[in-house]
Phi, psi and omega in degrees: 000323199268344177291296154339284156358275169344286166324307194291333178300291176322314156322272190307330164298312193282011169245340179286310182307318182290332206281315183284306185319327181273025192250155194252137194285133172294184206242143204242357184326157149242103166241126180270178203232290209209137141241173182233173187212138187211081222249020197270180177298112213020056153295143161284289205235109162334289163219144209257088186281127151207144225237177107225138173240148191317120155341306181302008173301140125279357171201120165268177185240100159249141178250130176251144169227164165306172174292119184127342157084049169265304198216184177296180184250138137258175184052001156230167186273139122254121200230121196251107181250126181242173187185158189214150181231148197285125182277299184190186208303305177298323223211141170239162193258138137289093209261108174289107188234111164275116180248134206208137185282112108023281191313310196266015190280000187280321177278358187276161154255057173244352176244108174302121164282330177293334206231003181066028203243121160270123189229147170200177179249129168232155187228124155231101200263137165251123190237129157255121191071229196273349183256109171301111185295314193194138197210158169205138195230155186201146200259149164232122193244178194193099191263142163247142184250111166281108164226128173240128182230134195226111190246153173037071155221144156005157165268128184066009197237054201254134175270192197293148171204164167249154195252139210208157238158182153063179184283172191303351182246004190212134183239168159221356190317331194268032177260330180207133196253169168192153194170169186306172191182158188282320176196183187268014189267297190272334197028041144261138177292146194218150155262021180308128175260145184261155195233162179315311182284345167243156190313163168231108222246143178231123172258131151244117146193172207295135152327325196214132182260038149267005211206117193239131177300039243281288161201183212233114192305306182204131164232114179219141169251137212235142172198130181010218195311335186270139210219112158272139186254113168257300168235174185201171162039024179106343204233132141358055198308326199205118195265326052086300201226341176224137171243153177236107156229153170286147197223044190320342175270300194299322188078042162201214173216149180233132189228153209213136198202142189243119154287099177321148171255047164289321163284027195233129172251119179285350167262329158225184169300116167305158155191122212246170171230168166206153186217000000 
């Protein structure tokens, strides 16, 4: 009897045990899904984070840092708004929207001057109460490529262009124009063609006074094999034949350059490209 006893106890503790063991742990994921990029002229929200996450949170936490998720963003605003929609039984989808003043990301330390790049940190914590349960932190680079081109025009007869970019999620083209121009007085644009003895003034500048003009990284003019350097690495190639000014009431620069004339044809019209 008392062996029997023993037994039924155990028993039922071993159906109770069986009993806790079946209840199913909720599902706690962080999977990133996508970001996006929206650099255009009075965009709100810059970039766009989007998750999906376990149902089993009762709350999450985002957070931005500098790159590596080490310290605070200084020198620019960021104002970070999420909002979450039901996905399926496991999962919600999370959507993040970073809005970043734009006039201060050149002064922040979220931006490389070298590298053309805005990199941050995003933290996504999932909680039950007060404890953070699961969390996933990830660098966001955001590259921009400054580029200007100006194709299949007149020699000197180059039209108006925007300057278009960036990675494959970030554009900036609707920020800065450029083209040929009468001067640095008016930086109104023209389609004037020029002969070997007058100048050739190039107008660059910005749209939006979230983009400043800082300096102009490569200009070069091309006709088949043949290649003139006005600037390259940032720099003046032949101080001789080309001026560079900052034009601060314009919010740009004028650069003003005499063409060899090699790049001049006495029987028809040239035509060049400069980019």
């Amino acid at each position: 009897m008392m062996i029997s006893s023993v037994f039924k106890s155990l028993a039922l503790g071993s159906v109770l045990f069986a009993s806790h063991a079946s209840a199913a742990i909720l599902n706690w994921d962080i999977n990133f899904l996508q970001v996006l990029t929206d650099f255009d002229n009075g965009s709100t929200n810059e970039i766009t984070l989007k998750y999906e996450i376990g149902t089993g949170a009762d709350s999450y936490q985002v957070d931005l840092f500098k790159k590596g998720c080490d310290g605070a963003i200084t020198g620019t605003t960021v104002q970070v708004t999420s909002s979450t929609t039901t996905k399926d039984a496991n999962h919600d989808s999370l959507e993040i929207l970073v809005d970043i003043d734009k006039q201060t990301i050149a002064d922040s330390n979220i931006w490389d001057l070298m590298s053309s790049k805005l990199q941050l940190c995003a933290r996504v914590q999932l909680k039950a109460a007060d404890m953070i349960i699961y969390e996933d932190s990830r660098d966001i680079v955001v590259d921009f490529e400054m580029m200007v081109e100006f194709d299949g025009a007149a020699m000197a007869n180059f039209n108006q262009a925007l300057l278009s970019g960036g990675s494959s999620t970030a554009t900036v083209e609707n920020y800065v124009e450029a083209c040929t121009c009468d001067d640095s007085t008016s930086f109104t644009c023209n389609t004037n063609t020029i002969s070997s003895s007058s100048t050739l003034n190039v107008c660059i500048k910005s749209l939006s006074a979230d983009m400043n003009i800082d300096y102009i990284q490569s200009l070069i003019l091309t006709q088949g094999s043949k290649e003139l350097k006005i600037y390259d690495g940032g720099n003046i190639q032949n101080a001789a034949i080309t001026s560079g000014t900052a034009v601060p009431d314009k919010n740009g620069v004028h650069v003003a350059s005499l063409i060899p004339t090699q790049f001049f044809s006495y029987d028809s019209t040239s035509t060049a490209q400069l980019s």
